[in-house]
mmCIF file of the N, C-alpha and C atoms, coordinates in Angstrom:
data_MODEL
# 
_entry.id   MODEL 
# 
loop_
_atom_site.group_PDB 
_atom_site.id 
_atom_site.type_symbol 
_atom_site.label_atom_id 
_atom_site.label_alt_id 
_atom_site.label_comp_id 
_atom_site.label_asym_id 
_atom_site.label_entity_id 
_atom_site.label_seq_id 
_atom_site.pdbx_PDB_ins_code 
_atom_site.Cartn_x 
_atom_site.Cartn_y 
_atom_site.Cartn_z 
_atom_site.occupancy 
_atom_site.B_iso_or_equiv 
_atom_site.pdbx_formal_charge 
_atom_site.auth_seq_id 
_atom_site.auth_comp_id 
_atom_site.auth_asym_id 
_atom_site.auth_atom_id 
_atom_site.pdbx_PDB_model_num 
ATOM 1   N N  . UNK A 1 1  ? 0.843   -1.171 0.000   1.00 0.00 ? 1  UNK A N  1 
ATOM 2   C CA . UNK A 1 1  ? 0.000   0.000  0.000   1.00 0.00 ? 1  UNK A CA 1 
ATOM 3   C C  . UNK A 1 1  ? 0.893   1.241  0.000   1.00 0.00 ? 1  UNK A C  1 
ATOM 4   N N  . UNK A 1 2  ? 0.421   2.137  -0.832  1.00 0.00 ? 2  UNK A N  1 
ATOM 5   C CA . UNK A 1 2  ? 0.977   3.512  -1.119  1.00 0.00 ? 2  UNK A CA 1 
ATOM 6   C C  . UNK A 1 2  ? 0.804   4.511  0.168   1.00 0.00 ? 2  UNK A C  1 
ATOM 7   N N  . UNK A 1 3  ? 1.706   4.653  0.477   1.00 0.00 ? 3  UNK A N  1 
ATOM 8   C CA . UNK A 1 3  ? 1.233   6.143  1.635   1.00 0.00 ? 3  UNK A CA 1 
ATOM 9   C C  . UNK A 1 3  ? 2.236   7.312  1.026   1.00 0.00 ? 3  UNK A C  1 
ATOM 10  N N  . UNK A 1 4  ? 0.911   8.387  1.611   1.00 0.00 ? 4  UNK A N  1 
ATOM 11  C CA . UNK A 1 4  ? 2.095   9.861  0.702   1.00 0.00 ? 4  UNK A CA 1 
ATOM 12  C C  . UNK A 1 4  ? 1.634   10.980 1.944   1.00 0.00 ? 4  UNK A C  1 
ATOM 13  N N  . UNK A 1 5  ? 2.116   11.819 2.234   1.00 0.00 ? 5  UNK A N  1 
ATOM 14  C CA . UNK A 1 5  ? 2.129   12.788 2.880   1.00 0.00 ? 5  UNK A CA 1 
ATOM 15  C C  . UNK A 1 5  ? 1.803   14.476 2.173   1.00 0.00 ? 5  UNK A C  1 
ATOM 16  N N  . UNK A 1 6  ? 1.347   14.993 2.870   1.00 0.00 ? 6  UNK A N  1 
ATOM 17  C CA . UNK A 1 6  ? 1.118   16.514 2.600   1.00 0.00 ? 6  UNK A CA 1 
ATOM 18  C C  . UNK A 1 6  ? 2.133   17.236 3.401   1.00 0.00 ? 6  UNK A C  1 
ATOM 19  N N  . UNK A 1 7  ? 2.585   18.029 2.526   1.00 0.00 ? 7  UNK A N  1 
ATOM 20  C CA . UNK A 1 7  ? 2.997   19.004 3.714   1.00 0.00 ? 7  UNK A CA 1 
ATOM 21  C C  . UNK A 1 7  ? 2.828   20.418 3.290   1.00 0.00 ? 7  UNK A C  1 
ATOM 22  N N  . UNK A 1 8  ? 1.900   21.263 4.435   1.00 0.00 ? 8  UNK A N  1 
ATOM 23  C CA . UNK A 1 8  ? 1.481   22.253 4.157   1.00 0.00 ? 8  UNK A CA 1 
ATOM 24  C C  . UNK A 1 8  ? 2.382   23.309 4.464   1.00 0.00 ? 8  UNK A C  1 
ATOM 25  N N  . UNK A 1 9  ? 2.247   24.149 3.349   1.00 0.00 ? 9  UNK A N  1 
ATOM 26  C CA . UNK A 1 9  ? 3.057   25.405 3.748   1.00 0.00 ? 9  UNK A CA 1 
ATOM 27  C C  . UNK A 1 9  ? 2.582   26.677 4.563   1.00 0.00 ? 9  UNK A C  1 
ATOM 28  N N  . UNK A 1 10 ? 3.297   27.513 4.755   1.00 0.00 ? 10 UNK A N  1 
ATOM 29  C CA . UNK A 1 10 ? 2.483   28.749 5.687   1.00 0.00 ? 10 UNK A CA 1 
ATOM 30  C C  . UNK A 1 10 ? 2.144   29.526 4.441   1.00 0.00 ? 10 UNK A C  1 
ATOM 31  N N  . UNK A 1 11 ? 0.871   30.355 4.665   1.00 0.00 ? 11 UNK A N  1 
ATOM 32  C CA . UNK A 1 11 ? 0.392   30.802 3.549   1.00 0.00 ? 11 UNK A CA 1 
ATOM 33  C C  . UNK A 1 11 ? 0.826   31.991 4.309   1.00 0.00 ? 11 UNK A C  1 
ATOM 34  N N  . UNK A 1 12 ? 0.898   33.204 2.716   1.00 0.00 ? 12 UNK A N  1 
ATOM 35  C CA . UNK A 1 12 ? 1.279   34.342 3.393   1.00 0.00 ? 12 UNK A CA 1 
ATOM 36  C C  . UNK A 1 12 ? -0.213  35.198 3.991   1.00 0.00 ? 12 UNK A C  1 
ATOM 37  N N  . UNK A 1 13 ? 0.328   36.304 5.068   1.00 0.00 ? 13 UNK A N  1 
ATOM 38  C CA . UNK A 1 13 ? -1.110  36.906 5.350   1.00 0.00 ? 13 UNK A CA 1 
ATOM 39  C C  . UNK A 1 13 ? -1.183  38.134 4.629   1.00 0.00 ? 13 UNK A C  1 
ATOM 40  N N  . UNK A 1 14 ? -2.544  37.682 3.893   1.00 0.00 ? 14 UNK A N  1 
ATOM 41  C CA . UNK A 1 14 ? -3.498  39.157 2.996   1.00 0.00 ? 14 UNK A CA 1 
ATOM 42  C C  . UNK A 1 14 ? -4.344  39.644 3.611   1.00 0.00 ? 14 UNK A C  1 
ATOM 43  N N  . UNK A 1 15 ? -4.495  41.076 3.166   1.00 0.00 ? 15 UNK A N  1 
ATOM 44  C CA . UNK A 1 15 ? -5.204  41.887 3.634   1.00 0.00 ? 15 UNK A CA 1 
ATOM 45  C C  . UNK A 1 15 ? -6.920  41.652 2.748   1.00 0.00 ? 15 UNK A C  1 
ATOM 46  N N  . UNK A 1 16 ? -7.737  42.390 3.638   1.00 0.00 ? 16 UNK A N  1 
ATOM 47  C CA . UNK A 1 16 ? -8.656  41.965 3.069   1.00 0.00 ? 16 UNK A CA 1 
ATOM 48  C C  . UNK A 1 16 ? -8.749  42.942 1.829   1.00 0.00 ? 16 UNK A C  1 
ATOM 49  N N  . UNK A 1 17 ? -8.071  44.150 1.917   1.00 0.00 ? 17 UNK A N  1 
ATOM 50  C CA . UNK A 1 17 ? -8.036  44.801 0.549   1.00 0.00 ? 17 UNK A CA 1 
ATOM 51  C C  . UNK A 1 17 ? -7.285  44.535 -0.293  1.00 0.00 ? 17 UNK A C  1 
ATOM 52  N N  . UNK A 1 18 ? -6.278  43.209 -0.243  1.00 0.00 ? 18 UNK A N  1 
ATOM 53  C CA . UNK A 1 18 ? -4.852  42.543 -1.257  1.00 0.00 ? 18 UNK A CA 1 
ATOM 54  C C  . UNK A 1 18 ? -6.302  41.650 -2.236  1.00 0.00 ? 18 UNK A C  1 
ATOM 55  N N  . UNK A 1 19 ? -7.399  41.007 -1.153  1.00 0.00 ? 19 UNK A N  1 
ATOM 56  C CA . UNK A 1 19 ? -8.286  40.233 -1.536  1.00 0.00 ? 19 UNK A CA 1 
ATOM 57  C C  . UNK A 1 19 ? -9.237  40.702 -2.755  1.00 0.00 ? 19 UNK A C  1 
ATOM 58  N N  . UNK A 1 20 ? -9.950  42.138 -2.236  1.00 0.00 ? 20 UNK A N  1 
ATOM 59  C CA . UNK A 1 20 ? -10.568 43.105 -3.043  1.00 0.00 ? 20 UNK A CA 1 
ATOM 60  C C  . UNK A 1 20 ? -9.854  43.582 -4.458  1.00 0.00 ? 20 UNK A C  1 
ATOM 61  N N  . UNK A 1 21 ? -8.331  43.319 -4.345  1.00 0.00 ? 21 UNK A N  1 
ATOM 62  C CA . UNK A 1 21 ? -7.546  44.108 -5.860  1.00 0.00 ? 21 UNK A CA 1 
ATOM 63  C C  . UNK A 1 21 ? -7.847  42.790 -6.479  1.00 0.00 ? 21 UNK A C  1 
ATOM 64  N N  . UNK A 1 22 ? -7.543  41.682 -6.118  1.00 0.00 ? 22 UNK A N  1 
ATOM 65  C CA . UNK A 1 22 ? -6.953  40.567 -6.520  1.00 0.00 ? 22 UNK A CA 1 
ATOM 66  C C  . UNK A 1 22 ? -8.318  40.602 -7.748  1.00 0.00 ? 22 UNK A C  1 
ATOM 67  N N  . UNK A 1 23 ? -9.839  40.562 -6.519  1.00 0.00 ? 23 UNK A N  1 
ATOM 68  C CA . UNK A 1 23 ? -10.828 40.128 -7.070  1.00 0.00 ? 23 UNK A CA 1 
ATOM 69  C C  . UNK A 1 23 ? -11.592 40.933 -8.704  1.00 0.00 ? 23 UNK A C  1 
ATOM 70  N N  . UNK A 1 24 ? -11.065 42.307 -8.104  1.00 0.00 ? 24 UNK A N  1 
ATOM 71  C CA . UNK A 1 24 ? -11.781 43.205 -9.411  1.00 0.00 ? 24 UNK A CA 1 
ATOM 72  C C  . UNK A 1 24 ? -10.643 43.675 -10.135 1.00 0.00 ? 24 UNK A C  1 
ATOM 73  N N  . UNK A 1 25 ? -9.133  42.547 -10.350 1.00 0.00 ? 25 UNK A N  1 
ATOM 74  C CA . UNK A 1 25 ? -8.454  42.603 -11.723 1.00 0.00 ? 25 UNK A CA 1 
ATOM 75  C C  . UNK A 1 25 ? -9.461  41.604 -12.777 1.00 0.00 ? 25 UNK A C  1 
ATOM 76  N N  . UNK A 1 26 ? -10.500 40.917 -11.855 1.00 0.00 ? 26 UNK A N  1 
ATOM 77  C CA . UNK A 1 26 ? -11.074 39.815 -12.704 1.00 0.00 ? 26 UNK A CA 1 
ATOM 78  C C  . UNK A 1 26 ? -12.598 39.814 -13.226 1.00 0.00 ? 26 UNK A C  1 
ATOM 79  N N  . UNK A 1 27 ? -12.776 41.142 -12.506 1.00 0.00 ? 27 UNK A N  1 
ATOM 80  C CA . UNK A 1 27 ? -14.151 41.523 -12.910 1.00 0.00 ? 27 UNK A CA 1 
ATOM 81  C C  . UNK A 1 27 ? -15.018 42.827 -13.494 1.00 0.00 ? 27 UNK A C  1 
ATOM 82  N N  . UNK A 1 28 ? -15.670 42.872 -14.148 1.00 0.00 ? 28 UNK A N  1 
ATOM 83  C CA . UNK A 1 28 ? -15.851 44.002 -14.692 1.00 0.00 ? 28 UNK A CA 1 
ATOM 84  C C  . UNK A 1 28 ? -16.532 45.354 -14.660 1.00 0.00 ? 28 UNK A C  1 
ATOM 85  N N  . UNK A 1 29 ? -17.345 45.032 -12.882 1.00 0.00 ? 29 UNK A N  1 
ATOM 86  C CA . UNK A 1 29 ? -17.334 46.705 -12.525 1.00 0.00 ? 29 UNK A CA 1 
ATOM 87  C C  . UNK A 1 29 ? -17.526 46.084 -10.844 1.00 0.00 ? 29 UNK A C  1 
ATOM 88  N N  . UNK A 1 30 ? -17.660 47.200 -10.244 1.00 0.00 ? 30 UNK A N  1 
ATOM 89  C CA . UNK A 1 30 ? -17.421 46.770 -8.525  1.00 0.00 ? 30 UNK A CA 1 
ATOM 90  C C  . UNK A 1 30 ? -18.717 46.061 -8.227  1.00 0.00 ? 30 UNK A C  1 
ATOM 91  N N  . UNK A 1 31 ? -19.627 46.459 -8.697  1.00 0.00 ? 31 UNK A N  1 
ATOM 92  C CA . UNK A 1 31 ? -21.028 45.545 -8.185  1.00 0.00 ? 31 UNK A CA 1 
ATOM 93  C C  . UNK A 1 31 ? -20.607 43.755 -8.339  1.00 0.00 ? 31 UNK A C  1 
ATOM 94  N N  . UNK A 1 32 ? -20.016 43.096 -9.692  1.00 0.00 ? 32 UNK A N  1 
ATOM 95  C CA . UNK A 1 32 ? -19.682 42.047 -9.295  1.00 0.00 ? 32 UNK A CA 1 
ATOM 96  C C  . UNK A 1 32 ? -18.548 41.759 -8.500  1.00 0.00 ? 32 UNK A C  1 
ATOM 97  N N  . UNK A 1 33 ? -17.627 42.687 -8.050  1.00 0.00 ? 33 UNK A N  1 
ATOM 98  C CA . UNK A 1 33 ? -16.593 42.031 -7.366  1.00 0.00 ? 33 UNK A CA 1 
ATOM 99  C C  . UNK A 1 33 ? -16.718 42.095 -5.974  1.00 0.00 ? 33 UNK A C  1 
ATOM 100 N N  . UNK A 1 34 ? -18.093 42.617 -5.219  1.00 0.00 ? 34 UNK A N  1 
ATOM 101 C CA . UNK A 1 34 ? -18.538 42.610 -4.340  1.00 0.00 ? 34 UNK A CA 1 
ATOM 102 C C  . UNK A 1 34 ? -19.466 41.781 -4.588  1.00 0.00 ? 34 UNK A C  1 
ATOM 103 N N  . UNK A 1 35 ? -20.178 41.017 -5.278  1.00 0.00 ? 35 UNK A N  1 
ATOM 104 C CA . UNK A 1 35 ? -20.879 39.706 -5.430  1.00 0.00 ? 35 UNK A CA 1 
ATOM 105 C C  . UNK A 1 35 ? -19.763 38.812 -4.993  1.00 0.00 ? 35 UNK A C  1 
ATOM 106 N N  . UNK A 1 36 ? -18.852 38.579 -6.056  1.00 0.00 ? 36 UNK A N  1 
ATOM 107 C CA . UNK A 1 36 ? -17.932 37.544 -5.715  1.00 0.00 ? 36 UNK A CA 1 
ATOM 108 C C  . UNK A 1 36 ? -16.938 37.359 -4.516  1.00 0.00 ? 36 UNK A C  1 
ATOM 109 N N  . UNK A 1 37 ? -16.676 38.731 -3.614  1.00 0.00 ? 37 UNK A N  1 
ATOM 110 C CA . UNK A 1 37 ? -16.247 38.782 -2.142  1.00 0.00 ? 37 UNK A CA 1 
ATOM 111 C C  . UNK A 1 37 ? -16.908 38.141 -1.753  1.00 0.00 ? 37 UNK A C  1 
ATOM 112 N N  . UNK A 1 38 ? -18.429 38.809 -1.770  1.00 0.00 ? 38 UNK A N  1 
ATOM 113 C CA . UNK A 1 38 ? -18.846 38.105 -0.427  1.00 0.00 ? 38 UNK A CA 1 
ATOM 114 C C  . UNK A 1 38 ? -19.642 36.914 -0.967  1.00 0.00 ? 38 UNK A C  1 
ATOM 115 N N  . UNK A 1 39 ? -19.476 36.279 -1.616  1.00 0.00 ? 39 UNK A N  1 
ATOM 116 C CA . UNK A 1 39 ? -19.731 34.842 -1.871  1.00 0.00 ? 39 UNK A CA 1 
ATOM 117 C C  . UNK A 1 39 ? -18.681 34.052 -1.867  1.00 0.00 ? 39 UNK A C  1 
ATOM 118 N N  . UNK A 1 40 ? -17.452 34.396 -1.582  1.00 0.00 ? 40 UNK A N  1 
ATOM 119 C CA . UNK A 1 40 ? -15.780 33.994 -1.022  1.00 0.00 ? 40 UNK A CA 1 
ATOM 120 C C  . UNK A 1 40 ? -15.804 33.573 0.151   1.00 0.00 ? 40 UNK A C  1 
ATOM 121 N N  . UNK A 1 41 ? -16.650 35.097 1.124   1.00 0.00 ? 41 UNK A N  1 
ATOM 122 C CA . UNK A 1 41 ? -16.752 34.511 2.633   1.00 0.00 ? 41 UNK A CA 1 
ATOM 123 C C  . UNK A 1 41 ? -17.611 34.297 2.964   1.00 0.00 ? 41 UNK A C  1 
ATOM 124 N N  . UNK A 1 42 ? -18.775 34.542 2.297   1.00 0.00 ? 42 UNK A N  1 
ATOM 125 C CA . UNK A 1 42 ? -19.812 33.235 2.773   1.00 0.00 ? 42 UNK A CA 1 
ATOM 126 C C  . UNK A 1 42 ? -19.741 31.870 2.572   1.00 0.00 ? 42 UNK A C  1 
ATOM 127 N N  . UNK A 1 43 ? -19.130 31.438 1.525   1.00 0.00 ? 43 UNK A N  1 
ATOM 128 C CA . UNK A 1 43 ? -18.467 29.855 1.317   1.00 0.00 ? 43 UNK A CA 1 
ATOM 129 C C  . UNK A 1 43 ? -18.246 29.185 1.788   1.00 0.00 ? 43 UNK A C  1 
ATOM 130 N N  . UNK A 1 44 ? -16.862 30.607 3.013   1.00 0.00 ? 44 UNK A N  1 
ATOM 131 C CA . UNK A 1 44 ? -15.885 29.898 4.088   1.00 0.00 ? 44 UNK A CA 1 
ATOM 132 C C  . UNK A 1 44 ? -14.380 29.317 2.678   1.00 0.00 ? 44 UNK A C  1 
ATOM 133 N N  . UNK A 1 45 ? -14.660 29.863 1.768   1.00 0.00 ? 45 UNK A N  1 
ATOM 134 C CA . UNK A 1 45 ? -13.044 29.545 0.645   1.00 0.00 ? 45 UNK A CA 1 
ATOM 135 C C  . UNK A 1 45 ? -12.025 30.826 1.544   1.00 0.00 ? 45 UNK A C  1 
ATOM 136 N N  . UNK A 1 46 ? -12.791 31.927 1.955   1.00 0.00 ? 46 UNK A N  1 
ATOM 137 C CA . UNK A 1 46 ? -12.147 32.779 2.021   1.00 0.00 ? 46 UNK A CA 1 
ATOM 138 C C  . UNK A 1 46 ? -12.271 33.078 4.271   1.00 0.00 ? 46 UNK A C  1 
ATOM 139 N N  . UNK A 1 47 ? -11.281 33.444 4.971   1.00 0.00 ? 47 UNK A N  1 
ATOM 140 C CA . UNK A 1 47 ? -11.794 33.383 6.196   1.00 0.00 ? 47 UNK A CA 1 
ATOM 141 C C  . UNK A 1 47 ? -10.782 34.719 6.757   1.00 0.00 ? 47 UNK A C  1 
ATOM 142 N N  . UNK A 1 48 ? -11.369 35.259 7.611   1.00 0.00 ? 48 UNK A N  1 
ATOM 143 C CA . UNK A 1 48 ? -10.519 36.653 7.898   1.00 0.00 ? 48 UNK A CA 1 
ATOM 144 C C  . UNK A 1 48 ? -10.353 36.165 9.775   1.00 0.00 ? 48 UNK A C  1 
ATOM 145 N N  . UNK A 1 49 ? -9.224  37.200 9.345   1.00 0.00 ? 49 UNK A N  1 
ATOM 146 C CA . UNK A 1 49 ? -8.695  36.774 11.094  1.00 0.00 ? 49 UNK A CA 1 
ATOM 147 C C  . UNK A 1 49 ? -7.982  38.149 11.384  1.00 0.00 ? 49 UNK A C  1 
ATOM 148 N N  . UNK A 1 50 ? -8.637  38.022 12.920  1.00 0.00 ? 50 UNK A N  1 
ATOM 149 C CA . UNK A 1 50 ? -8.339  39.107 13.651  1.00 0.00 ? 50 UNK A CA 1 
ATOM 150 C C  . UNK A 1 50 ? -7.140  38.780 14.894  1.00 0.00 ? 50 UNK A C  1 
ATOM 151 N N  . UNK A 1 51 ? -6.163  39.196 14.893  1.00 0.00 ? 51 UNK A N  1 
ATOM 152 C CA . UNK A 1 51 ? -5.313  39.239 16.297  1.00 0.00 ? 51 UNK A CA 1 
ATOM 153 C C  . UNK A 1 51 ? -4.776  37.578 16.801  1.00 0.00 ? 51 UNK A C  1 
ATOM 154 N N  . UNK A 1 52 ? -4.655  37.042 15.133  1.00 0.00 ? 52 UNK A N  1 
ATOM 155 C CA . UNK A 1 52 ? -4.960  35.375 15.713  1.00 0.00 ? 52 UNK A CA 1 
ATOM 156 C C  . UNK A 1 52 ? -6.139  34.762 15.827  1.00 0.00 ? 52 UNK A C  1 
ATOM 157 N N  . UNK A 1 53 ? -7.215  35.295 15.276  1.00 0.00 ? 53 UNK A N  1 
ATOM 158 C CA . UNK A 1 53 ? -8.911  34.518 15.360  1.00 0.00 ? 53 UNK A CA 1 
ATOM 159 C C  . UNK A 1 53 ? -9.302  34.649 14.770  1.00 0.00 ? 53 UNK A C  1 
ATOM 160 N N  . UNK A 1 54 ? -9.932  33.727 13.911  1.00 0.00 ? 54 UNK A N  1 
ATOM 161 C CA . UNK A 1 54 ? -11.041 33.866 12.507  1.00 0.00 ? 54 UNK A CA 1 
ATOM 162 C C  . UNK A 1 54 ? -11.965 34.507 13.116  1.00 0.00 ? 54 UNK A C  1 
ATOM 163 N N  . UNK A 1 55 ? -12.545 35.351 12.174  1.00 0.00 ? 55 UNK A N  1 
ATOM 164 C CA . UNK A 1 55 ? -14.019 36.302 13.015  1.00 0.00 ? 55 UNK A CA 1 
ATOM 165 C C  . UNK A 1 55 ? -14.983 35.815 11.847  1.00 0.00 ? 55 UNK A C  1 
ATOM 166 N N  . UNK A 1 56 ? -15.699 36.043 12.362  1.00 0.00 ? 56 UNK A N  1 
ATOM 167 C CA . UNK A 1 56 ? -17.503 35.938 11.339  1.00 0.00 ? 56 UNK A CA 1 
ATOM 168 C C  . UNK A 1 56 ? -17.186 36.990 10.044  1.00 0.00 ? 56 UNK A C  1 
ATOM 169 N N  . UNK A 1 57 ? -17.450 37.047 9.199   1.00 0.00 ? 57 UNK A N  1 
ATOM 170 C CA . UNK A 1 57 ? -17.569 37.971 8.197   1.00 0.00 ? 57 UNK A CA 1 
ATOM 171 C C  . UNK A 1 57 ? -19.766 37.829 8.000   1.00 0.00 ? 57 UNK A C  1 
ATOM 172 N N  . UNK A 1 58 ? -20.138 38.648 8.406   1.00 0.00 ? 58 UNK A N  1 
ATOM 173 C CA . UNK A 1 58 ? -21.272 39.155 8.008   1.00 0.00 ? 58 UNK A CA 1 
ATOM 174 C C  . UNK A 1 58 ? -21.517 39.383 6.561   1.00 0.00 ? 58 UNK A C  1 
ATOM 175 N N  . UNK A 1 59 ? -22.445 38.731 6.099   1.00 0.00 ? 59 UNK A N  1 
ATOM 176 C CA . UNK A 1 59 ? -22.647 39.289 4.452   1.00 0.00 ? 59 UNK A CA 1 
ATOM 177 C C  . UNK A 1 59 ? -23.956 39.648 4.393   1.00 0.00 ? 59 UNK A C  1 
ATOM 178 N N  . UNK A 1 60 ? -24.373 40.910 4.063   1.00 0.00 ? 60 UNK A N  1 
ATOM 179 C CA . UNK A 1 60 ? -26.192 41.340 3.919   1.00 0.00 ? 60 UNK A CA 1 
ATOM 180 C C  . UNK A 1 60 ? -26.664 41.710 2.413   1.00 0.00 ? 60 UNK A C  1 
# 
């Protein structure tokens, strides 16, 4: 039997506005790239952290 390992790297930390450029180089006016934010962190693909703690991201 095959065994394989992961090994995860440290991801670097982004800002939530590194997140926002990233998103509307890919979209074509701010109304969707605020669709597609906050359907990032409502997912949970995307998770924000405060002081060392994931916090809730609210989406309305």
């Amino acid at each position: 039997m095959k065994t394989t390992t992961q090994l995860l790297k440290n991801r670097p930390k982004l800002s939530l506005g590194d997140l926002i450029l990233a998103v509307s180089s890919c979209t074509k006016n701010t109304k969707e790239t605020v669709a597609a934010v906050a359907n990032l962190l409502a997912s949970g693909q995307v998770r924000l952290e405060r002081d060392g703690r994931f916090t809730r991201a609210k989406v309305c």
